[in-house]
N, C-alpha and C positions, 0 to 999 in steps of 0.2 A: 469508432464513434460510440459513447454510453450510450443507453437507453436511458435517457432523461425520465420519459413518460415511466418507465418500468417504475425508475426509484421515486418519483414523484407518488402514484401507485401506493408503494410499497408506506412511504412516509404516511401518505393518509391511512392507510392499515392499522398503523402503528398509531395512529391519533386518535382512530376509532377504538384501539384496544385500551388508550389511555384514559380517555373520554369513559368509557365502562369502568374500570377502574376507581374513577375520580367519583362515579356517583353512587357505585358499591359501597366507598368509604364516606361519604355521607350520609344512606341510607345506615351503616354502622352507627357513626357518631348521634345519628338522631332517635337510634330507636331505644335509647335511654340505656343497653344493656353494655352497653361496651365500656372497659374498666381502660381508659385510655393510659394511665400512666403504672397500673399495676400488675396489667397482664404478665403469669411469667412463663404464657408461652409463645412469646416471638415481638417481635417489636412493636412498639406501638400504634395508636392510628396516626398521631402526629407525625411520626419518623416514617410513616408509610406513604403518608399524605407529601410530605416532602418529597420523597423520592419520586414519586409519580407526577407531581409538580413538576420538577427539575427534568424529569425525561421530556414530558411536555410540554416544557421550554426550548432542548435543546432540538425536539423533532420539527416543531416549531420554526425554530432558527433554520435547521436544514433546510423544509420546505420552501424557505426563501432565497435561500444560497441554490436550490433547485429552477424554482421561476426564476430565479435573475439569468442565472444560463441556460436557460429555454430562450429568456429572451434576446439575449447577446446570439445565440444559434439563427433566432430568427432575421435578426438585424444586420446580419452575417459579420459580427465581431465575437463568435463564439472562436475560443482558442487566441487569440489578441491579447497582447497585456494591455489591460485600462490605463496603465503607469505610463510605460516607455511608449506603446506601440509596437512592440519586437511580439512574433510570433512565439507563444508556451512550447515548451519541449512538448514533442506526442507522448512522451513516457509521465512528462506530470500529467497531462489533462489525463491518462489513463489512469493514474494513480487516483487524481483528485480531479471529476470530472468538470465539477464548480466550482475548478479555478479562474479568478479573474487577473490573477497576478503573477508574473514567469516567479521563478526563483530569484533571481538577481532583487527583484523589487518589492518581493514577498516578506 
């Protein structure tokens, strides 16, 4: 059985590191000195600002793929296909814990 709460946990880590991140490069873009398209040393704030975007979107997205199979755990339709109704292999839920879907229907 994952540790749901560990990765859930871990997810918010990751969003508070993102979250610092997001307002470092604000504080950059606002404090008038940062040459956003001519620096030539390292990417820009825009291309920085994206990337930190996109990860805290995708951690985002997890943390909801995380709470939905907390709650199927708690409803006891955790390991269930939502699709068919046939029991997940143990080796997918090990693989991918918030799986809601077997392979067949995935």
């Amino acid at each position: 059985m994952p540790d749901l709460e560990l990765m859930r946990r871990d997810v918010l880590t990751r969003l508070e590191r993102l979250g610092a991140d997001e307002r470092s490069l604000l504080h950059d873009r606002a404090d008038g000195t940062a040459d956003d398209e001519h620096d030539p040393e390292g990417s820009t704030l825009s291309g920085e600002w994206s990337r930190v975007d996109a990860l805290r979107r995708a951690a985002l997205g997890e943390l909801a793929e995380i709470d939905a199979a907390m709650a199927r755990l708690a409803d006891g339709t955790y390991g269930i296909c939502a699709r068919c109704g046939r029991p997940i292999p143990a080796e997918r839920m090990e693989v991918r814990p918030t799986a809601h879907l077997c392979v067949a229907c995935a």
